[in-house]
C-alpha positions as CSV (number, residue, x, y, z in Angstrom):
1,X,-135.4,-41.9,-22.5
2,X,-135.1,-45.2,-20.3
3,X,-133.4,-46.8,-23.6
4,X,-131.3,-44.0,-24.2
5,X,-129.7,-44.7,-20.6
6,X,-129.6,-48.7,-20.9
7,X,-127.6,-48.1,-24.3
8,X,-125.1,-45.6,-22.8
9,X,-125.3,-48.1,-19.6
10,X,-124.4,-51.0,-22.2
11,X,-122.1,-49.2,-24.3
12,X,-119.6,-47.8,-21.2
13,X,-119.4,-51.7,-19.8
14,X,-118.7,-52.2,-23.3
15,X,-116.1,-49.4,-24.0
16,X,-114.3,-50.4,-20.0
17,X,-113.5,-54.1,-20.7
18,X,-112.2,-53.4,-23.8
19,X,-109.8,-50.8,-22.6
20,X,-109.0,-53.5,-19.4
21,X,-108.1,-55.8,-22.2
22,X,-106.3,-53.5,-24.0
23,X,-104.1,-52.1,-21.1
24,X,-103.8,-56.0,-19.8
25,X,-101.7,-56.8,-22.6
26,X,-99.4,-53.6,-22.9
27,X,-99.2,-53.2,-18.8
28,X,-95.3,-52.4,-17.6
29,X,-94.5,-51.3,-14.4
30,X,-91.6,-49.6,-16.2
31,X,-93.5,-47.9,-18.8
32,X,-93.6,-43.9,-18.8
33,X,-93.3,-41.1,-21.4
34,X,-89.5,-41.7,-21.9
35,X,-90.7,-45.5,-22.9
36,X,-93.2,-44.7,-25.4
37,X,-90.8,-42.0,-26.9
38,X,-87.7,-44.7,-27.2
39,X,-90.5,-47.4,-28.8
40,X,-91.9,-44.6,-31.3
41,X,-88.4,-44.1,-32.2
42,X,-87.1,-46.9,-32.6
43,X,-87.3,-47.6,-36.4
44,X,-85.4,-44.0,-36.5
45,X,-82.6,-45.9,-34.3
46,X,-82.8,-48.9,-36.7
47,X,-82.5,-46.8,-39.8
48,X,-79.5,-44.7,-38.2
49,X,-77.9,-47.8,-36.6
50,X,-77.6,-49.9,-39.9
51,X,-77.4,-47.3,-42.7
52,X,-75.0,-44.5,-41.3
53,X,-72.0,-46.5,-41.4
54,X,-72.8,-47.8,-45.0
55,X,-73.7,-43.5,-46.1
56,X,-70.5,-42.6,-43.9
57,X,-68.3,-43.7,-47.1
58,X,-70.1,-41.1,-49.3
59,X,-69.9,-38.6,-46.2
60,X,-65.9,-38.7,-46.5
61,X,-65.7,-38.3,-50.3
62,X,-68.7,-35.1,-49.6
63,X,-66.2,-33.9,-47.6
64,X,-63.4,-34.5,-49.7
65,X,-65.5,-33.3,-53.0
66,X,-66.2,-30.1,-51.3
67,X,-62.9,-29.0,-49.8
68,X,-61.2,-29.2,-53.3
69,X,-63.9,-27.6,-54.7
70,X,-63.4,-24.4,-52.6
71,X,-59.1,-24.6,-52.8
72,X,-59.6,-25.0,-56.6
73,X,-62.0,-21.8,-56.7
74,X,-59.9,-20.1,-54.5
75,X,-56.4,-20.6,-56.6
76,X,-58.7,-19.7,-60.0
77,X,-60.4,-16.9,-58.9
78,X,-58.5,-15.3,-55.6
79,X,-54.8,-15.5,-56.7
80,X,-55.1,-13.7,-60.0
81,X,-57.7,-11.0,-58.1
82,X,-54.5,-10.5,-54.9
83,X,-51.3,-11.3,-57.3
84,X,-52.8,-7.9,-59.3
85,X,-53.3,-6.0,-56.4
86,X,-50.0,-6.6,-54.6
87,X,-47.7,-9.7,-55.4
88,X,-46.2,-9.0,-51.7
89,X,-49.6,-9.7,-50.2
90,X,-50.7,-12.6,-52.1
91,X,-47.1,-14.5,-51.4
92,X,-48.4,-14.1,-47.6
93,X,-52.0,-15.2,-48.2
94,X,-50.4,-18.1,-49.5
95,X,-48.7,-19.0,-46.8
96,X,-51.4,-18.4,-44.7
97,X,-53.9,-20.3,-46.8
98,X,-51.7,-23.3,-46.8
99,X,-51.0,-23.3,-43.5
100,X,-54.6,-23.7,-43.0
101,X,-55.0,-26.1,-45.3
102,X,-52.6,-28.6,-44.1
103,X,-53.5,-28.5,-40.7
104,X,-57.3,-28.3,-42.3
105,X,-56.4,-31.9,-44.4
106,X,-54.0,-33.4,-42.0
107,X,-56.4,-33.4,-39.3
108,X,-59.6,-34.6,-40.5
109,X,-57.3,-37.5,-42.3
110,X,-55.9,-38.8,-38.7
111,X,-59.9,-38.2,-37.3
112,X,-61.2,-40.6,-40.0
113,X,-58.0,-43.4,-39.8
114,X,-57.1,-43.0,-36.4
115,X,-58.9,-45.4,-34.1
116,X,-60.9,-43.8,-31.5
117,X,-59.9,-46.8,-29.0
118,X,-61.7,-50.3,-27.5
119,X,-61.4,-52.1,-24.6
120,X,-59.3,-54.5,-24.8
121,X,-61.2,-58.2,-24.9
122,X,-58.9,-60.8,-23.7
123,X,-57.0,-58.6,-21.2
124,X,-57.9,-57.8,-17.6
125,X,-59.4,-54.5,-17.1
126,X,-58.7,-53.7,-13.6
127,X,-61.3,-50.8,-13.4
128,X,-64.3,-51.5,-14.7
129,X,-67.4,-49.4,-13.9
130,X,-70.2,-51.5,-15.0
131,X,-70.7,-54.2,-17.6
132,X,-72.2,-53.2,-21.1
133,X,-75.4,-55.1,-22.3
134,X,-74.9,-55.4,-25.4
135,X,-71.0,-56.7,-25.4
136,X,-71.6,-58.4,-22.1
137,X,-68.2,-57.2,-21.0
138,X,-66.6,-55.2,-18.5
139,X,-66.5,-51.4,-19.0
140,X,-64.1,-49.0,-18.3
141,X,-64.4,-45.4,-16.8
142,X,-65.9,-42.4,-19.9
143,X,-66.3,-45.9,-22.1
144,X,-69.9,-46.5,-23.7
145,X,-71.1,-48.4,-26.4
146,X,-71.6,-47.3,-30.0
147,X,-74.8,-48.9,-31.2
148,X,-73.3,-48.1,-35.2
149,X,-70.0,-49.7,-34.5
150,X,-71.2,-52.2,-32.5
151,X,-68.5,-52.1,-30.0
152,X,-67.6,-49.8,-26.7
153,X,-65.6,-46.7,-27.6
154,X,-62.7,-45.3,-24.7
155,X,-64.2,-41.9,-23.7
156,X,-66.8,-41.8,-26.7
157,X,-68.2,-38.6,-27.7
158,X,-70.0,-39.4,-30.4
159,X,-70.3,-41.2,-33.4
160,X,-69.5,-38.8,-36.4
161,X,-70.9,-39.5,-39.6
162,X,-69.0,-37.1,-41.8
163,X,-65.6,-39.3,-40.0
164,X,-67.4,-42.7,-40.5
165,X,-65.6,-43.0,-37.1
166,X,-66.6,-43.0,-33.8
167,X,-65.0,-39.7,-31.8
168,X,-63.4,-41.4,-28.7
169,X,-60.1,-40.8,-27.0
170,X,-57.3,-41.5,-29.1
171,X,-59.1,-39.3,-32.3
172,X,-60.9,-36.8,-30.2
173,X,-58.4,-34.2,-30.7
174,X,-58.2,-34.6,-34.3
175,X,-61.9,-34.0,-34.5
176,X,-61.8,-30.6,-32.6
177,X,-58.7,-29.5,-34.1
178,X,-60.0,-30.4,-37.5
179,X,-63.7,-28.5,-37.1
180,X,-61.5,-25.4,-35.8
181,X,-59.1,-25.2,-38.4
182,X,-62.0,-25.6,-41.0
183,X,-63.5,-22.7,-39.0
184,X,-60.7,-20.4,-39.1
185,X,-60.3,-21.7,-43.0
186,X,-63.6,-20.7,-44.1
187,X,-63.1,-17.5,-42.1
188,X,-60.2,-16.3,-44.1
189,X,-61.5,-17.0,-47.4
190,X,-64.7,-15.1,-46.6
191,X,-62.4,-12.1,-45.6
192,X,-59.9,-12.2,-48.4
193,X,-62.9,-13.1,-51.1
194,X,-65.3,-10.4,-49.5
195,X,-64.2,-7.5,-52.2
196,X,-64.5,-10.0,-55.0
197,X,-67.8,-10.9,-54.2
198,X,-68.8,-7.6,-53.9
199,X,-67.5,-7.3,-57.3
200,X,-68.5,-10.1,-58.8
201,X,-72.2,-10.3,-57.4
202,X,-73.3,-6.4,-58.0
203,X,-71.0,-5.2,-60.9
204,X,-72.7,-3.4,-63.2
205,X,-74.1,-5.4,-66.0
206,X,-75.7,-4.2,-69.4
207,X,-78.8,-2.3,-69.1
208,X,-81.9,-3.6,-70.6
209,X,-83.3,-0.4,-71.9
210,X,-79.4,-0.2,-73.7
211,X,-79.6,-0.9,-77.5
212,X,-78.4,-3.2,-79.7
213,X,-76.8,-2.4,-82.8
214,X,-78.7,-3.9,-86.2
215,X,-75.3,-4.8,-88.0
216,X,-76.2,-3.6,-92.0
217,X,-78.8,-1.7,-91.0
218,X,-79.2,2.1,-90.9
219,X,-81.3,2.7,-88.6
220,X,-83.0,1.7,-85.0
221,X,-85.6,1.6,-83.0
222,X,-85.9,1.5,-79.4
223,X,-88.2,0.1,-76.9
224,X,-89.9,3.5,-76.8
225,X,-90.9,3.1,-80.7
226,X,-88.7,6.0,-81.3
227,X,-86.5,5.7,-84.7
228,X,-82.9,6.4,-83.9
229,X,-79.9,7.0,-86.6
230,X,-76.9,4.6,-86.5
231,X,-74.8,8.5,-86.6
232,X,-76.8,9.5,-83.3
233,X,-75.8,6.2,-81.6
234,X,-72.6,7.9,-79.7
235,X,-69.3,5.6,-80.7
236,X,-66.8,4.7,-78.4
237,X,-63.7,7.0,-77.8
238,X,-60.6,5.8,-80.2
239,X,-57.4,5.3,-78.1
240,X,-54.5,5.1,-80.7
241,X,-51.3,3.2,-79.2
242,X,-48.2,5.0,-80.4
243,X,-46.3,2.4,-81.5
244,X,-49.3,1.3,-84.1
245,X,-50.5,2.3,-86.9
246,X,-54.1,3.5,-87.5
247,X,-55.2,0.3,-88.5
248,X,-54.5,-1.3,-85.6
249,X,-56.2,0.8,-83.1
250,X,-57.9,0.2,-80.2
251,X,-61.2,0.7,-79.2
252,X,-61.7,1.9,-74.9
253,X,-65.7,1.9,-73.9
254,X,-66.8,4.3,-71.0
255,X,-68.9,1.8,-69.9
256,X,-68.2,-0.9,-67.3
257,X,-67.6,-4.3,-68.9
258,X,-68.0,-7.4,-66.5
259,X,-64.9,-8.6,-64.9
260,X,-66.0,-11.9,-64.4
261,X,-67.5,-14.4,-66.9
262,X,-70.9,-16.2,-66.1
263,X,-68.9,-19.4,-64.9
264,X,-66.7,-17.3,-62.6
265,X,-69.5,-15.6,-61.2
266,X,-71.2,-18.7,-60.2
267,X,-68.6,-20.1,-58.4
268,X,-68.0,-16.9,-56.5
269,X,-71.4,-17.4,-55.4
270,X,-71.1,-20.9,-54.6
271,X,-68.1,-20.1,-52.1
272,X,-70.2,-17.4,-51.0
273,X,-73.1,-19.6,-49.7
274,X,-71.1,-23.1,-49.1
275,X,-68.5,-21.2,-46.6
276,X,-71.4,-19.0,-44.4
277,X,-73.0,-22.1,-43.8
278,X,-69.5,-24.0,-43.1
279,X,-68.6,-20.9,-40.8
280,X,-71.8,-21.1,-39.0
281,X,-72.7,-25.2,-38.5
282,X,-68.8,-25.5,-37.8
283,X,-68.8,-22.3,-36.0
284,X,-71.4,-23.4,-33.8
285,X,-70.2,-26.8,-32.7
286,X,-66.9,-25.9,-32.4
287,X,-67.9,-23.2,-29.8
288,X,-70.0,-25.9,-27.9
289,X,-67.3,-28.6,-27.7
290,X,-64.6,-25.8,-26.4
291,X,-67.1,-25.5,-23.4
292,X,-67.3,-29.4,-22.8
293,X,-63.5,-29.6,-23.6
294,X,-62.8,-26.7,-20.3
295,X,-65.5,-28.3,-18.7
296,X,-63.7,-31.8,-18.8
297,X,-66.7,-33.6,-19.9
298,X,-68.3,-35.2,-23.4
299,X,-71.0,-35.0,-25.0
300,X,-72.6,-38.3,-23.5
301,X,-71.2,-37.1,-20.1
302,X,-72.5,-33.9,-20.2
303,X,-75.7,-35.0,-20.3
304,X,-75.0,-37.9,-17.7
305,X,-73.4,-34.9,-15.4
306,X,-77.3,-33.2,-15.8
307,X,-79.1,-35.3,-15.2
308,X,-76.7,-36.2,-11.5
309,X,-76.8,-32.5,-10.8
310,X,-80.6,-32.3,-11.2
311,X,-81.2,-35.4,-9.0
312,X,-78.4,-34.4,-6.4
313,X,-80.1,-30.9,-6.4
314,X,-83.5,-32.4,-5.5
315,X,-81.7,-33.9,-2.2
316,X,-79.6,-30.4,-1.6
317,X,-76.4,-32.1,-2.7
318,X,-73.8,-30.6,-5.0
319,X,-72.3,-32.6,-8.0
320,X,-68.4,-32.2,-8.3
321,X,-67.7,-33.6,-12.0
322,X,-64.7,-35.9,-11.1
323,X,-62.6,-35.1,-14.5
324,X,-62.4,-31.4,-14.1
325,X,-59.7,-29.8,-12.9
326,X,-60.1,-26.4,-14.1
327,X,-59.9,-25.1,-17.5
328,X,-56.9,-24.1,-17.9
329,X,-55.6,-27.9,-17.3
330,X,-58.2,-29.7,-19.6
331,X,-57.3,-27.3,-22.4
332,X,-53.8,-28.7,-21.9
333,X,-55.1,-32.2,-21.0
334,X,-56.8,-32.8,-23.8
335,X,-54.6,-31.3,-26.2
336,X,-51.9,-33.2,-25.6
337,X,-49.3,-30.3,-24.0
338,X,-47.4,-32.1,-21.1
339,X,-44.0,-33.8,-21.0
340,X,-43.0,-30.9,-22.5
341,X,-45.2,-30.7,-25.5
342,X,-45.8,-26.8,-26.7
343,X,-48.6,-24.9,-28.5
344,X,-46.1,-24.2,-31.2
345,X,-44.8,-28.0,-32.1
346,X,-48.6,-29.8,-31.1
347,X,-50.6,-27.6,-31.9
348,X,-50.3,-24.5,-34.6
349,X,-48.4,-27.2,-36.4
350,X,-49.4,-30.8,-37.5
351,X,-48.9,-33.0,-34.9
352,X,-49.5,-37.0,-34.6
353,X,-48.9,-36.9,-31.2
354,X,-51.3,-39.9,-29.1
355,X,-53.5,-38.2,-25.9
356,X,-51.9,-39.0,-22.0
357,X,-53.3,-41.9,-20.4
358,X,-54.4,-45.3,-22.0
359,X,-58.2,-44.9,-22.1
360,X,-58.5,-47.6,-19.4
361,X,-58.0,-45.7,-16.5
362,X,-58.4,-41.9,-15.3
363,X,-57.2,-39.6,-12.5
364,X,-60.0,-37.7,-10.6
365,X,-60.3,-34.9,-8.7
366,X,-59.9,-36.7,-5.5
367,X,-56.6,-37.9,-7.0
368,X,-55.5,-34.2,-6.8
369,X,-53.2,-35.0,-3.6
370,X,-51.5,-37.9,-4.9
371,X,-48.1,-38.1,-6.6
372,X,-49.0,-38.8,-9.8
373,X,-50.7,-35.6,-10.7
374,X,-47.6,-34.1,-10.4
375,X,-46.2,-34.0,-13.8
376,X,-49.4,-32.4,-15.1
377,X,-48.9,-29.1,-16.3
């Protein structure tokens, strides 16, 4: 027993200066949970940082690929299925559709060539916030620094792989405009195709218990083992065409032929799933960056503008995001609409329009007394 306790004796001395060693060489005052996280993910970082923008390439032409894709299947399968039914109504779709579609194409083309907007490097910036650590240069208001791009990005969102761009100022509206009209896109096809895929994915097809004719032979026998007569098989009923003779006669079934080949019917189920899961990943973020956009915020400030309201909270202290100044003037601010801009022009219609404002510098709310606010809508 009395060696028992000198070895656990030992074997704790042991076990304590090793852990003192250990904890001597990994000891930072700074070190907490959030540090071990950020070092555990760091290869993640490296992986994203220096592959994204190389994979962003193939991202575009996905994008690209799969668009056509679900225009081509909607012209071969959708306008023969409406023109039937009423020409009147498929001459409207069309519009419609390609209203869509331009808007759909035209923005997500200016998303991935327009520039999302840098600070400029050998010019004075006359309000600078703080200075980035990785450029080592001054940083404007809403600016932050894209660790893909490797530079700072004017009010920067995000960095959007399917774009290979960065989202910042000058492209932001393209992006949203682009997600929502791909939204709405996906939407319409999913309304206009819904009876053809009900159609197409539970028509009737041939029974398996149905037989099959033995061509020269007299005779049949189905699955049951029971003999059956070619003259008790029951034949088709004979339509004859009056303006043709006998001979050429044609034969009408009572039973429901497919309407769609096998090809057809794949690709009415390929739409099917491709635009649900377009409508809800779009759907989603689109509906969460219409509440940052009314919010006047980011997505890098919104979590900034937590994270203050949390700490301010803890000291009974209010935060006041400075770049909101109401809904209904966001909306407008970020879309573009003043000096006379309209919904109709800028908006429901293609529009290369750049946003207000340089990027560099920003009104507040505590600029909501001043002059210059005045020609806001």
């Amino acid at each position: 027993m009395k060696l028992l306790n000198v070895f656990r004796s030992k074997f704790r001395q042991l076990w304590e200066k090793w852990r003192l060693t250990i904890l001597s060489l990994m000891y930072n005052e700074f070190c907490d949970q959030s540090y071990v996280a950020d070092v555990c993910m760091e290869p993640i970082f490296w992986f994203v940082n220096n592959f994204t923008s190389v994979l962003g390439t193939f991202f575009v032409v996905a994008v690209c690929t799969l668009t056509t894709s679900v225009v081509s299947i909607a012209y071969w399968i959708g306008l023969p299925y409406w023109w039937n039914k009423s020409p009147i109504t498929t001459v409207f779709l069309v519009i419609i559709g390609n209203w869509l579609l331009v808007n759909n194409v035209f923005h997500y083309y200016m998303a991935v060539k327009t520039s999302p907007g840098f600070p400029p490097e050998n010019e004075l910036i006359t309000e600078a916030v703080s200075i980035c650590k990785k450029c080592i240069s001054p940083k404007p208001p809403r600016t932050h620094h894209c660790s893909i791009c490797n530079r700072c990005v004017l009010k920067m969102d995000h960095h959007c792989p399917w774009l290979n761009n960065c989202v910042g100022h000058f492209n932001h509206r393209y992006f949203f405009l682009y997600m929502v009209y791909t939204v709405i896109g996906v939407l319409f096809i999913i309304i206009c195709g819904f009876s053809i895929g009900v159609e197409a994915l539970w028509e009737n097809t041939p029974d398996s218990d149905s037989i099959d004719e033995l061509e020269g032979h007299p005779i049949q026998i189905n699955q049951t083992g029971h003999i059956i007569r070619m003259n008790e098989i029951p034949m088709p009923d004979v339509v004859f065409d009056e303006n043709m003779d006998d001979l050429d006669a044609t034969l009408q079934t009572n039973d429901d032929l497919p309407k769609y080949t096998v090809w057809e019917r794949r690709a009415i189920f390929y739409m099917a799933l491709l635009n649900l899961g377009v409508f809800v990943a779009l759907g989603g973020l689109s509906y969460w960056h219409a509440k940052l956009i009314g919010r006047g915020e980011t997505s890098i400030e919104n979590n900034i503008n937590k994270a203050e309201t949390k700490r301010l909270a803890a000291n009974n202290k209010i935060y006041i995001n400075p770049y909101d100044f109401g809904k209904r003037k966001n909306w407008r601010f970020f879309l573009g609409l003043v000096r006379g801009r309209t919904w109709f022009w800028n908006v429901f219609l293609p529009s290369a329009h750049r946003p207000d404002g340089d990027g560099l510098t920003w009104y507040t709310v505590h600029d909501r007394d001043s002059d210059a606010l005045d020609e806001w809508p």
